[in-house]
C-alpha positions, 0 to 999 in steps of 0.5 A: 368246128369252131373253138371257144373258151369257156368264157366267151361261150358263157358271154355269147351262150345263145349265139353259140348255140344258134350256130351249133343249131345251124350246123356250126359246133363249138368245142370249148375251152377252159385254161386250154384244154378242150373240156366239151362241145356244143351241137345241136340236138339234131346231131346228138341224136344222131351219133348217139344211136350207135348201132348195137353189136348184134346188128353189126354182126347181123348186117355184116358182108362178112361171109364163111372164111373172111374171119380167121378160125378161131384157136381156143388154146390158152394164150399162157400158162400160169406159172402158179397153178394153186390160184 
């Protein structure tokens, strides 16, 4: 992944952008801090299809035991118990 200040990428918008379309993102700039990155739609749509949480839990190779039981006492008590 390359880095470019904002006005390069402004100067040479259509260049970064075919680089981005050819696999090559570009993280940009602006006074040096890294402020947004430039990526093909492509790979957009790819990581911004994160699996759902039931999924994750539905599909897991976790079986009975792996996980530790949970404790349902409280963590702390209060120290005002009139709220």
């Amino acid at each position: 992944m390359k880095e470019a200040q904002l006005k390069d990428v402004k100067a040479t918008f259509s260049h970064v952008v075919d680089e981005a379309v050819a696999g090559t993102p570009t993280v940009v700039t602006r006074h040096g801090k890294r402020e947004a990155v430039i990526l093909s739609y492509a790979d957009y749509q790819r990581i911004s299809r994160a699996p759902s949480l039931g999924w994750l839990l539905t599909n897991s190779p976790l079986e009975d035991g792996d996980l530790p039981v949970r404790v349902r006492k409280p963590a702390r008590t209060l120290r005002n118990p009139a709220f």
